[in-house]
N, C-alpha and C positions, 0 to 999 in steps of 0.2 A: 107486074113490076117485081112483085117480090120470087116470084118463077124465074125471072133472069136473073137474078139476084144469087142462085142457089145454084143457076149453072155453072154463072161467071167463079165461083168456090169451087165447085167442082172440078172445075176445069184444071183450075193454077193447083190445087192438088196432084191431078193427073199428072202434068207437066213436073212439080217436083218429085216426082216418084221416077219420074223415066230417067233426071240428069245423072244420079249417079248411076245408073247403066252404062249409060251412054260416055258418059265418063271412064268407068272403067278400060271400053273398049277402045279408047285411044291410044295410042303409041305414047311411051314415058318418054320424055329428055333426060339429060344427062345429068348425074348428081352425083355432089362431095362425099366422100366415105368409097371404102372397099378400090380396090383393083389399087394396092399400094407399090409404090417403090424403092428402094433406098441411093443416095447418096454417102457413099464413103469418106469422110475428108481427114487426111491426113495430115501431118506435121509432122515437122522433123523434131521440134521440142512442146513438149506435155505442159497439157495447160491451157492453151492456146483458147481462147473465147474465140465463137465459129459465128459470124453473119451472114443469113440471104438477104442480099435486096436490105441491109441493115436491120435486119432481123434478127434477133436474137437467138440461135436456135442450142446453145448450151457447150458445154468445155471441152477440150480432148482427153480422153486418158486415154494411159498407154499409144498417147501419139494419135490417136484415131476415132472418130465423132459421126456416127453414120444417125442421117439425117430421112426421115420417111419421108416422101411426097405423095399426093395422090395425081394417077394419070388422067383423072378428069376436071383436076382444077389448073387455074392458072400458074404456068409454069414461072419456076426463079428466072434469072442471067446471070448474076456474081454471088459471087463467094469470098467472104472477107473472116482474115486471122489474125485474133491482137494479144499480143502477150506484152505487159510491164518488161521493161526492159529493153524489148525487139522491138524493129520496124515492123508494121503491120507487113499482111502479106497479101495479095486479093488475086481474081481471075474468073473468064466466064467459066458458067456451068454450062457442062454438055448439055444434049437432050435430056429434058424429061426421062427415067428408066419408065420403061416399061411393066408391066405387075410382076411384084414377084422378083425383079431386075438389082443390081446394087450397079451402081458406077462409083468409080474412082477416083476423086479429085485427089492432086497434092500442094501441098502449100509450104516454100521454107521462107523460114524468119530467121535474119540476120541481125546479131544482137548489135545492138547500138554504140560505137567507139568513144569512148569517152575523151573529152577534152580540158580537162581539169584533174586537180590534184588536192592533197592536202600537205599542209608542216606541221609538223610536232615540235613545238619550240620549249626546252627548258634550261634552267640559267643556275648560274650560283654568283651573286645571292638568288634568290627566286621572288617573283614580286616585280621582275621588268617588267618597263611598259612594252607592248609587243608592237610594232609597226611594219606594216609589209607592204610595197609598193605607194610609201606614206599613207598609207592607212589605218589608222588605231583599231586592236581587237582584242584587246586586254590585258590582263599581265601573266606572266609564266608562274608555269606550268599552262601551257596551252595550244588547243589545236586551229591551224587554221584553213580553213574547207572554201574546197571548191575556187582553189586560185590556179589560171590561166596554166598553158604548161608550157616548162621554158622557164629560164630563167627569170629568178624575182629579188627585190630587193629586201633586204631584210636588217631590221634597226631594231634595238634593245635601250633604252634607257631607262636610269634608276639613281636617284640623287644622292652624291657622292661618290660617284662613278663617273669612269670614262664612256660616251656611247659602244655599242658596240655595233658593229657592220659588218654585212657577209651576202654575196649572191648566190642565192641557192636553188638549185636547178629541179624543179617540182616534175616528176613523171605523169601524165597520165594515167588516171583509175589508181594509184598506190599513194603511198603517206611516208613523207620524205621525212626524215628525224633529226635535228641539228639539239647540240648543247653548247652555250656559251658561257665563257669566266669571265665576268666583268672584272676590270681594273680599275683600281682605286684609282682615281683623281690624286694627285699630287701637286702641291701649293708649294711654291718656292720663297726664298728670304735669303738676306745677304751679309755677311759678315764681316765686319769691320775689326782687324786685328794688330794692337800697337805693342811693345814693349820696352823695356826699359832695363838695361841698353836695348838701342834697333839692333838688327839683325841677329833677330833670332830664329832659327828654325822654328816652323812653325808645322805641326800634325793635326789636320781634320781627321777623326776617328779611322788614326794608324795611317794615312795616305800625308806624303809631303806636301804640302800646298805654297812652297819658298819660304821667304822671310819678310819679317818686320818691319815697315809697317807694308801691310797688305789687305786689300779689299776680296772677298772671295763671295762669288753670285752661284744663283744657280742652286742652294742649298734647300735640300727636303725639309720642309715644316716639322717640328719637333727636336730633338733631345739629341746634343754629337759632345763625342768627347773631343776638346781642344786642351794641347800637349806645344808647349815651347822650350824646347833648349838653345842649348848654347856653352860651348868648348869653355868651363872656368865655371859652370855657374850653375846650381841647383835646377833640376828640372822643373817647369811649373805647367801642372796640368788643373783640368776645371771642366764641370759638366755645363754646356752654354744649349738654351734654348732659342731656336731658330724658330721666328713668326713669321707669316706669309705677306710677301709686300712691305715688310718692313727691314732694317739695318739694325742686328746685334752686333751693340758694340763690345769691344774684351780689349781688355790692358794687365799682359804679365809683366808683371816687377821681379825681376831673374835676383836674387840673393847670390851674391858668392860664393865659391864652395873652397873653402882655403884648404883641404886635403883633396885638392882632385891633384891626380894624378895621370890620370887622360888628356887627351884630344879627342881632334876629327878632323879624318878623311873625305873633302867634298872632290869626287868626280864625276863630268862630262866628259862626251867624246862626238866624234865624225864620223862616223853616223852614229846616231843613235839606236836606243836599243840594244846595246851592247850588254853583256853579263859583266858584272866587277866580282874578283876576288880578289881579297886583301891576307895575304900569308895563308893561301889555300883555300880560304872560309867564301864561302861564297855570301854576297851584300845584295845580291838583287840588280835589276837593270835600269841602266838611265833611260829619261824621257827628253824628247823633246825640249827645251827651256827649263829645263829643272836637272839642277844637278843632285846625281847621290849623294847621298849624304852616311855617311859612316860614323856614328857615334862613340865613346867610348874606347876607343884605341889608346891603349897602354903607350905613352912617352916611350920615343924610342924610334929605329931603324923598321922600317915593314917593305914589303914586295908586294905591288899592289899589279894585277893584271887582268886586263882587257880583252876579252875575246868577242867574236860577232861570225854567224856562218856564213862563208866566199870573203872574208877579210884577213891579212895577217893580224896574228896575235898585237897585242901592246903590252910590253913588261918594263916596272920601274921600280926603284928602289927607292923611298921617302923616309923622310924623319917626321917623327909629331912631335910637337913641343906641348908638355901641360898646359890647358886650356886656351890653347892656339886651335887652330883651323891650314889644313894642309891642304893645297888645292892641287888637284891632276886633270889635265887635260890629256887625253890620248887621241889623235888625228891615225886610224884605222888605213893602213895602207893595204892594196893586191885588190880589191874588191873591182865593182863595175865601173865602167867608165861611161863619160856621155853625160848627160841631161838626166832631168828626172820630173815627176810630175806632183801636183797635190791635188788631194780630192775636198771640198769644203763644203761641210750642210749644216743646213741650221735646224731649230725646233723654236718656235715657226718661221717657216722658211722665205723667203724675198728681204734676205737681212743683205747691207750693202755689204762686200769684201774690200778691206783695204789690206793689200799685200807690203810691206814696209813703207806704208801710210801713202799707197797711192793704190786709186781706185779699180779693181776688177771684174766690176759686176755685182751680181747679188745672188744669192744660195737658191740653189745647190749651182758648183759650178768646179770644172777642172782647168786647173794653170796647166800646160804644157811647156815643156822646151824652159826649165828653172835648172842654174847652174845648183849645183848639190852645196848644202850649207844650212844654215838655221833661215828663217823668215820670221816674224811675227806676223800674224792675223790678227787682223780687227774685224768684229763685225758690229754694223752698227742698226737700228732699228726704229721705229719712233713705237714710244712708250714700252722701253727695254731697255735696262744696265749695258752698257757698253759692255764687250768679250772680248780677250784680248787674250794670245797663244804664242808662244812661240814653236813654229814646226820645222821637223827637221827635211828637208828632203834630198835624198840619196840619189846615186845615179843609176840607171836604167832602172829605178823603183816608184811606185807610184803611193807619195803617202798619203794618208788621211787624217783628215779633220773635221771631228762634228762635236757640233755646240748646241746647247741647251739652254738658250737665253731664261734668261729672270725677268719679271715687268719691275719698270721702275718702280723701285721701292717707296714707300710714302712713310720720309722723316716723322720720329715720333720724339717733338721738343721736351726738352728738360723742364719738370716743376720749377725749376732754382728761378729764373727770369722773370715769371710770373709772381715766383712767391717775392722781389724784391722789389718787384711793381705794389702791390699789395701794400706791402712795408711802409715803400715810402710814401704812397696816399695817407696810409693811417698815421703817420708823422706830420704830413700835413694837416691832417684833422685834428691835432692834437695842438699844435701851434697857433690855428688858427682860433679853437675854444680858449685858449690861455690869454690870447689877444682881449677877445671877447668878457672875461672875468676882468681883464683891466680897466 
């Protein structure tokens, strides 16, 4: 037993001593390492990250990334090129190279077209709110990124200011620049003006606004000089402060001037617009419903004349009387003939037109085919002071008319009513404790 025991050893000895021999002499298979190849890969732009098979295999410089393989392992198929920016780029790989071998791939990447833009928006004041396409992005000084390309809409607002608005045409890949000036908000009020005598000329800061008594809308919130003459009688002027929405009222009390020695020259004409010179001196041009007015003219003989360009002249000879009022009318002959037209708008507009108080529509709107003459215009509005014009319109000429509505004013009553309500309560209560002690 223990004799078989010693062969059964020996034997499996013998046996591992022969395999690696035997082993040796067999033919090797094939294996990873040596007989290398290369792959070239090219680019048209540097950079480019290279993948086989989404393989990682490293960057391009100088445009080109040559890539080993070995000819006894598993060959690639693709070849893929990514650069930030560019569309990737891909394609099969030839054969495996051969050892020793380089092949050529190329690869181009076409940079990506942008389809967005920016604005650079800045303001004075600065501090608007920024809105673009109605969408809030803060206030200016400010950019805004990545908006569509083509036209956008663009809104600024800032309290105490009018919005402002603009469509601003954003390029793709670039940064479009806009600056906007805000406009002050402007609050209107209306003024009520009497004097005593009526009809006095009356001056809103140096502009004729007719005479006494007279309602005038439409006026800028703050501080106007108001100035009333009148041919016999000391001038009276006054600094009146106009409040928004509401009716300042003014009452000049005209004194006499017992050394005047002046008058005044008031003239109108047909058509309107006409230049007045009174003894050479030029006075300025008539409007519309308002006659010139010529103050201070020396008592006495004067030549007053009327010119207008495509009209004959007008020439007259008047007398002033001390503190009288000399009136000329000059009807402008040779000019056009035909019809004429007017143009009427409003702020805010859909105000009704009434043309010598019969109805024409509502703003903005053109009357055609008007015999040439004065017209008054109305326009009327709900929750707006009535406006009321008189216009001239010429023949073959097309005039115009735009108005500035006022919101109706919001009356601001007198203490005095109140304070005599008061009064006579407190008389009551005094009568009726006297009672009371009786």
């Amino acid at each position: 037993m223990i004799r078989k025991f010693y062969v059964l050893i020996i034997s499996m000895l013998i046996i591992a001593a022969a395999v690696p021999a035997a082993l040796a002499e067999l033919p090797l298979g094939p294996s990873i390492g040596g007989d290398q190849g290369w792959y070239d890969i090219y680019t048209n732009v540097d950079g480019c990250s290279i993948y086989f098979d989404g393989e990682y295999k490293g960057v391009t410089t100088g445009g080109v990334l040559s890539v080993g393989v070995y000819s006894t392992a598993a060959p690639y198929s693709t070849v893929r090129a990514e650069k930030s920016g560019y569309s990737s780029a891909s394609k099969s790989l030839p054969a495996t190279p051969s050892p020793g071998e380089h092949q050529s791939v190329y690869l181009t990447l076409n940079p990506n077209t942008p389809t967005t833009g920016n604005i650079q928006v800045s303001s004075s004041p600065s501090g608007a709110a920024v809105y673009v396409n109605s969408v809030y992005y803060g206030t200016t000084p400010h950019t805004v990124y990545n908006l569509p390309a083509g036209n956008n809409d663009l809104r600024l607002t800032y309290s105490g200011y009018n919005d402002y608005r603009d469509t601003v045409k954003v390029v793709a890949g670039q940064t479009t620049t806009t600056y906007a000036t805000l406009q002050s908000q402007v609050t209107y009020g209306t003024l009520s003006v009497t004097s005593s005598p009526s009809n006095g000329n009356i001056y809103l800061d140096g502009a004729y606004k007719g005479t006494t008594p007279r309602t005038i809308g439409g006026l800028s919130q703050g501080a106007h000089t108001l100035e009333v003459t009148m041919p016999g009688y000391q001038e009276w002027a006054n600094t009146i402060q106009i409040h928004s929405n509401q009716v300042t009222y003014a009452t000049a009390t005209l004194a006499a001037d017992p050394q005047s020695t002046t008058g005044s020259i008031s003239v109108t004409t047909n058509p309107s617009y006409a230049s007045v010179y009174i003894d050479s001196v030029y006075y300025g041009t008539t409007n519309p419903g308002n006659a010139l007015l010529a103050n201070n003219i020396a008592a006495g003989s004067h030549s007053v004349k009327v010119t207008l360009s495509g009209y004959d002249d007008s020439v007259s000879t008047v007398t002033v009387n001390s503190g009288q009022t000399t009136t000329v009318n000059a009807n402008l002959g040779g000019g056009a003939t035909g019809n004429g037209a007017i143009t009427i708008t409003s702020s805010p507009t859909g105000a009704t037109v009434l043309l010598n108080n019969v109805n024409k529509g509502i703003t903005p709107v053109t009357l055609s085919d008007l015999t040439p003459g004065g017209y008054t215009v109305t326009l009327e509005l709900s929750g707006y002071t009535t406006w009321s014009e008189v216009a001239q319109v010429n023949a073959g000429a097309t005039s115009t008319v735009s108005a500035n509505l006022a919101p109706t004013p919001t009356s601001t009553q007198s203490p005095a009513p109140m304070l005599a309500v008061i009064g006579a309560l407190g008389a009551c209560a005094m009568i009726l404790a006297a009672r009371k002690q009786e």
